[in-house]
C-alpha positions as CSV (number, residue, x, y, z in Angstrom):
1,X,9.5,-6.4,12.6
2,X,8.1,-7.9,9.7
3,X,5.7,-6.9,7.1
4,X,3.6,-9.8,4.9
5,X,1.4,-9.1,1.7
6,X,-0.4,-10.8,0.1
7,X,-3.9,-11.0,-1.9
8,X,-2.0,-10.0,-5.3
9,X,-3.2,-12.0,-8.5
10,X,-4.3,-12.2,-11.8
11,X,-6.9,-10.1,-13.0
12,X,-9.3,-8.4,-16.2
13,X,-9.5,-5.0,-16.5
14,X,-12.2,-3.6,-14.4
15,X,-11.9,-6.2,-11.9
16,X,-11.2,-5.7,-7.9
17,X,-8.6,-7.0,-5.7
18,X,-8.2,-6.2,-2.2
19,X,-4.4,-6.2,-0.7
20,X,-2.8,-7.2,2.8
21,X,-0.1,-6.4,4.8
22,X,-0.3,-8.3,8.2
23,X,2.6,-7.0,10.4
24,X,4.3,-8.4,13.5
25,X,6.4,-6.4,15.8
26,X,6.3,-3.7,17.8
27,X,3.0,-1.9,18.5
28,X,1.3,-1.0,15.4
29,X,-1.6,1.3,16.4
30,X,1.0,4.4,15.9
31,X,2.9,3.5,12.5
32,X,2.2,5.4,9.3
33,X,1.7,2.6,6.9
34,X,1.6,3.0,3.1
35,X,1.8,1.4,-0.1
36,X,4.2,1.8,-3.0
37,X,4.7,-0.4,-6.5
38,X,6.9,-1.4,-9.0
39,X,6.4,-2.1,-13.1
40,X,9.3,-3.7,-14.3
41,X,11.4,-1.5,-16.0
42,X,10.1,1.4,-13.4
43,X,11.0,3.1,-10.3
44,X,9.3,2.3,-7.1
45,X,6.0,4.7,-7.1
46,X,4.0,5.6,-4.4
47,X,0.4,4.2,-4.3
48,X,-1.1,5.4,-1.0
49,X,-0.6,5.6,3.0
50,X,-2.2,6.3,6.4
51,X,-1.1,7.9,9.6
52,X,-2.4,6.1,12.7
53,X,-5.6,7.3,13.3
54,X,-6.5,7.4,9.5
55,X,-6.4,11.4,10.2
56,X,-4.2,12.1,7.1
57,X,-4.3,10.2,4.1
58,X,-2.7,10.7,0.5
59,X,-3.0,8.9,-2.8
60,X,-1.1,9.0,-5.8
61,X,-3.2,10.9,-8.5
62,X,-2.4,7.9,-10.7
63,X,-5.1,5.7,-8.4
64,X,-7.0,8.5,-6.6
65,X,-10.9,7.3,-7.1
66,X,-10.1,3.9,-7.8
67,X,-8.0,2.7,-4.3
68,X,-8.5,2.9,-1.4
69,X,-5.8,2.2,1.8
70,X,-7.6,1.3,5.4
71,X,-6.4,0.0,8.3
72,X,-7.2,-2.5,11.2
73,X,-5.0,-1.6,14.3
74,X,-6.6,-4.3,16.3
75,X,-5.9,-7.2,13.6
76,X,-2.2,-4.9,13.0
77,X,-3.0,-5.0,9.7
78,X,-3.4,-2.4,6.7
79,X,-5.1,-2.7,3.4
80,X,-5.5,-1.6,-0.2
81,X,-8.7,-2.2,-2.0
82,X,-8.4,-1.9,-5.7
83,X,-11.1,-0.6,-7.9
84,X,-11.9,-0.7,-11.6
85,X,-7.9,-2.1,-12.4
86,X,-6.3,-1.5,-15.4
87,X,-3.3,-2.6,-17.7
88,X,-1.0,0.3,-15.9
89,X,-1.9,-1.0,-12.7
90,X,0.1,-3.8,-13.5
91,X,3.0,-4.1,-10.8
92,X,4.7,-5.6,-7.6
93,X,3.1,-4.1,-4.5
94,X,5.0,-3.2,-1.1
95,X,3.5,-2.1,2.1
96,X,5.9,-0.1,4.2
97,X,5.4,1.4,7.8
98,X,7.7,3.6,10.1
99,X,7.2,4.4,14.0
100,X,7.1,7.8,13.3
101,X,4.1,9.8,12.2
102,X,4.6,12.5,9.2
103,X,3.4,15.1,7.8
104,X,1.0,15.1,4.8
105,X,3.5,16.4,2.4
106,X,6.0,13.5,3.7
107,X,3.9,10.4,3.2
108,X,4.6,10.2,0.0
109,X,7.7,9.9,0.4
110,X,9.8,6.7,0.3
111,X,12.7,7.2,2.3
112,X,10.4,8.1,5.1
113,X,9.8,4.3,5.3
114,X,11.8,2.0,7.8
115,X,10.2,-1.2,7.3
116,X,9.1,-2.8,4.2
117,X,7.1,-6.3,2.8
118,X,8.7,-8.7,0.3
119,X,5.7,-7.8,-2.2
120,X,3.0,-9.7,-3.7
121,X,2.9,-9.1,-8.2
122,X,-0.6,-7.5,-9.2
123,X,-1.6,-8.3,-12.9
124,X,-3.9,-6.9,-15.2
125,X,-5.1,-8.3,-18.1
126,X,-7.0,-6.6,-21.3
């Protein structure tokens, strides 16, 4: 199993980027996938994440609005578009998955994760 990110960059407040985690593996269609990030300095956080079927979905309150996590089963791949960016935003980015699907209260949750990406470093500029 292996998870890849990537689309991370360098970027002006207010500006978009759009994340990637391809995976390769088992069968993806049933994972719950998520994002979390981490500032320097900072614990990992919790971004956002997705059951299968995009049924349940949870953001941190941090990003709420602004991001937004989708996934492509067919392509086994999930996403995190990022809107209106700012200086707090700033971070290393993981995508995470697990085989198992969880409860909305759980997916927040990082221990709940099995399988996790090397990262790819967000920045945001004023």
């Amino acid at each position: 199993v292996q998870l890849v990110e990537s689309g991370g960059g360098s970027v002006q407040v207010g500006d978009s980027l759009r994340l990637s985690c391809e995976y390769s593996g088992r069968t993806f269609s049933r994972w719950t996938m998520c994002w979390f990030r981490q500032a320097p300095g900072s614990e990992r956080e919790f971004v956002a994440a997705t059951n299968y079927n995009r049924a349940r979905t949870r953001y941190a309150d941090s990003v709420k609005g602004r991001f937004t996590i989708s996934r492509d089963n067919a392509k086994n791949a999930v996403y995190l578009q990022m809107d209106s960016l700012k200086p707090e935003d700033t971070a290393v980015y993981f995508c995470a998955g697990t085989t198992r699907g969880l409860i909305s209260s759980s997916l927040g949750l990082m221990g709940e994760y099995d399988y996790w990406g090397q990262g790819t470093q967000v920045t945001v500029s004023s």
